[in-house]
C-alpha positions as CSV (number, residue, x, y, z in Angstrom):
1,X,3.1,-5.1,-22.7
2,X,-0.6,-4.7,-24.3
3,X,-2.6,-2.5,-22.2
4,X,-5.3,-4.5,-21.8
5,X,-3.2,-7.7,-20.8
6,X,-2.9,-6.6,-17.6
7,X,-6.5,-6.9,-17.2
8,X,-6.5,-10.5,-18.2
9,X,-3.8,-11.4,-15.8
10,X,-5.7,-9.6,-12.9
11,X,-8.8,-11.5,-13.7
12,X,-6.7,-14.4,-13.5
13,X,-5.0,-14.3,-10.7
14,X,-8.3,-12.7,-8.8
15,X,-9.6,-15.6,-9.5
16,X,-7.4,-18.0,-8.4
17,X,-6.2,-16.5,-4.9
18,X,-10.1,-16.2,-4.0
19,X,-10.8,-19.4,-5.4
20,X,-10.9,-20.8,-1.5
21,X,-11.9,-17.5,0.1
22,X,-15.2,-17.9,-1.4
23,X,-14.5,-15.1,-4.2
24,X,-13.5,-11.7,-3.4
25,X,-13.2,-9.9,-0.5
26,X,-13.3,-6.3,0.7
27,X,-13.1,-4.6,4.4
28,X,-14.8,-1.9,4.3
29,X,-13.1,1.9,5.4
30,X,-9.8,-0.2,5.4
31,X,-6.7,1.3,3.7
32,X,-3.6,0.4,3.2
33,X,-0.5,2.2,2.2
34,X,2.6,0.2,1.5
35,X,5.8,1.9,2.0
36,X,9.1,-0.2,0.6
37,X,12.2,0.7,2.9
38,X,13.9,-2.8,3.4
39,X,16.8,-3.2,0.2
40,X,16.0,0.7,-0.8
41,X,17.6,2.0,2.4
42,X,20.5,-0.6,3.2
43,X,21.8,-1.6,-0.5
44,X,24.3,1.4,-1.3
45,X,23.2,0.8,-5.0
46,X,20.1,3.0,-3.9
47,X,21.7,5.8,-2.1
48,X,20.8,8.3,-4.4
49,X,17.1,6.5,-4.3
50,X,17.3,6.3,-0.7
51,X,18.4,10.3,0.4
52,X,15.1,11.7,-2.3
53,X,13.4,9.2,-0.4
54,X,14.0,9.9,2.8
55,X,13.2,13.9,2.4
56,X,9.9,13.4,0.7
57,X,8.1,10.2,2.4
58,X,7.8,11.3,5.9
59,X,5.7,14.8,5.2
60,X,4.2,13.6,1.8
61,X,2.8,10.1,3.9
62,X,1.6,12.2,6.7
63,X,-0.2,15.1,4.3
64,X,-1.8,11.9,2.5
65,X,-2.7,9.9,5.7
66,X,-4.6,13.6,7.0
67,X,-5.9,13.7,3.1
68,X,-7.6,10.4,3.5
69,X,-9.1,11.2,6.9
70,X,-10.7,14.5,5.3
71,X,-12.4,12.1,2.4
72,X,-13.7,9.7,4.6
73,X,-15.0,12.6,7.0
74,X,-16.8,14.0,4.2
75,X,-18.6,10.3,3.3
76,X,-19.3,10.5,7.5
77,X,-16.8,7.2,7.6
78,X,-13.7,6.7,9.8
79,X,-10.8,4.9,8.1
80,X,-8.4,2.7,9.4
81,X,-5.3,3.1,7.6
82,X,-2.4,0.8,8.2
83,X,1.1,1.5,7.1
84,X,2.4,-1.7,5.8
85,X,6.3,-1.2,5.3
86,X,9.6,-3.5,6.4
87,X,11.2,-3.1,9.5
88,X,14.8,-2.4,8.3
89,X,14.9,1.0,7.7
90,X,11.2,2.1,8.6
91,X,12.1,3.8,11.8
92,X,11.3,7.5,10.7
93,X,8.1,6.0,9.8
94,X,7.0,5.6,13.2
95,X,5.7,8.7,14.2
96,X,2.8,8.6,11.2
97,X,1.2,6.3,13.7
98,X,0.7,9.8,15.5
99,X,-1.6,10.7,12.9
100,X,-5.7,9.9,13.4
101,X,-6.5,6.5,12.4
102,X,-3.4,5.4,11.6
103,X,-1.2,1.8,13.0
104,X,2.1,1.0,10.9
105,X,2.4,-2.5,10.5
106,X,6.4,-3.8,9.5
107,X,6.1,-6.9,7.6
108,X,8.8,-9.7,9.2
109,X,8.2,-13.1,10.4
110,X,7.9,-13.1,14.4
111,X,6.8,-15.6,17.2
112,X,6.8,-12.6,19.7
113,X,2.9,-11.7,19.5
114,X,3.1,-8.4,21.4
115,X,4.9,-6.9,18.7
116,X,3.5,-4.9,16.2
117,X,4.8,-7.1,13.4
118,X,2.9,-9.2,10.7
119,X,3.8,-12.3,8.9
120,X,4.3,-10.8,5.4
121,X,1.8,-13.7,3.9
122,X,-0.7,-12.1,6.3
123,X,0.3,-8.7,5.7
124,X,-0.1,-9.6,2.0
125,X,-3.6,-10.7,2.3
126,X,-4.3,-7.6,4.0
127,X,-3.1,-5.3,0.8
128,X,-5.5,-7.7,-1.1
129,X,-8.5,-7.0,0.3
130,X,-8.6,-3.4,1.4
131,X,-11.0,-0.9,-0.1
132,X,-8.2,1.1,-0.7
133,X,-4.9,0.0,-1.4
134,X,-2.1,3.3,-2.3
135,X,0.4,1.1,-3.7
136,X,4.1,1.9,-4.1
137,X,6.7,0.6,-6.3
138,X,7.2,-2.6,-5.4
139,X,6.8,-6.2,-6.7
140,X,4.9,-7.2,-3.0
141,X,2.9,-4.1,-4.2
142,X,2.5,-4.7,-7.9
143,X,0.8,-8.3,-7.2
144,X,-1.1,-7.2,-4.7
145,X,-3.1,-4.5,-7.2
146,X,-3.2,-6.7,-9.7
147,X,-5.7,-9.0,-6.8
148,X,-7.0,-6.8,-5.1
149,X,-10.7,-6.0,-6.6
150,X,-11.0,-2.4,-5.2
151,X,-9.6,0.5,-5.5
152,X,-5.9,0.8,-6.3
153,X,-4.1,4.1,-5.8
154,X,-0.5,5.4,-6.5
155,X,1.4,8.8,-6.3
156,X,1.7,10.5,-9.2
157,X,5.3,10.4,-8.6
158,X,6.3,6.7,-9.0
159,X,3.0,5.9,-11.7
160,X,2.3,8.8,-14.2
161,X,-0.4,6.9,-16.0
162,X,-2.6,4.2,-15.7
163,X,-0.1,1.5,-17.2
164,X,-1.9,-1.3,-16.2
165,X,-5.3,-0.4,-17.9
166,X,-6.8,-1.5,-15.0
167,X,-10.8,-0.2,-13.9
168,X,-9.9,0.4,-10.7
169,X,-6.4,1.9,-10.8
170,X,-6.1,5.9,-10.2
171,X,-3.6,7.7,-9.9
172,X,-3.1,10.1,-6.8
173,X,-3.6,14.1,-7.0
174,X,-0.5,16.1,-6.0
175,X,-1.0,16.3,-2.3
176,X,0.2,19.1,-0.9
């Protein structure tokens, strides 16, 4: 893949998921960190995936989500950050909505509106049009920084480099 095809793709489909929004959109101090569980915790092809997993993303999402909270406290801004992850195997997830600011959101299709679940076409959009979007490695994820006009994030764990060659695409500090 040519670095700067990604680009064109972007552009493209930018262009076309806006198309009857009007062009594209942004909501401001909103970020959104998408967390896959789902297949990586029940499949036993991914146990090996799934224990590394399951030791680093509890303390490394909370010292990010209390990272995040510093930045915007610095620009005199107060995020609100939603953990968007699936509902099968998110449950040690839970208590990050402890932290300031902070809602998880589990992506599964639900008539029940006093739950705290989303339709996962709406919790798409969402990913699409936050001003910052810390993506993970995902295809829901992938798409949704290739639309998404702002900025795009990602742990310098799972993305290196900037692969996609994309503007707005940075890659995350150690946080510690």
């Amino acid at each position: 893949v040519k670095l700067g095809s990604c680009k064109k793709v972007a552009e493209l489909l930018r262009k076309l998921y806006f198309s009857e929004k009007g062009g594209p959109q942004k909501i401001n101090n909103l970020v959104c960190i998408n967390i896959r569980r789902g297949d990586m915790i029940t499949n036993p092809n991914h146990s090996k995936t799934k224990d590394i997993m399951l030791k680093r993303d509890f303390k490394y999402y909370q010292l990010l989500i209390r990272h995040i909270n510093r930045e915007y406290k610095n620009k005199n801004k107060t995020p609100t950050i939603e953990i968007h992850t699936e509902i099968i195997g998110s449950e040690d997830l839970d208590k990050l909505s402890e932290e300031e600011n902070t809602k998880i959101i589990k992506g599964v299709y639900s008539e029940d509106s006093s739950l705290s679940f989303i339709n996962p076409v709406d919790q798409f959009h969402r990913l699409c049009i936050a001003e910052e979007f810390y993506m993970y490695n995902t295809g829901f994820s992938f798409l949704a920084s290739l639309i998404n006009p702002n900025n795009i994030l990602a742990p310098h764990f799972i993305f290196p480099r900037n692969f996609l060659g994309l503007e707005n695409f940075q890659k995350l500090p150690v946080i510690e």
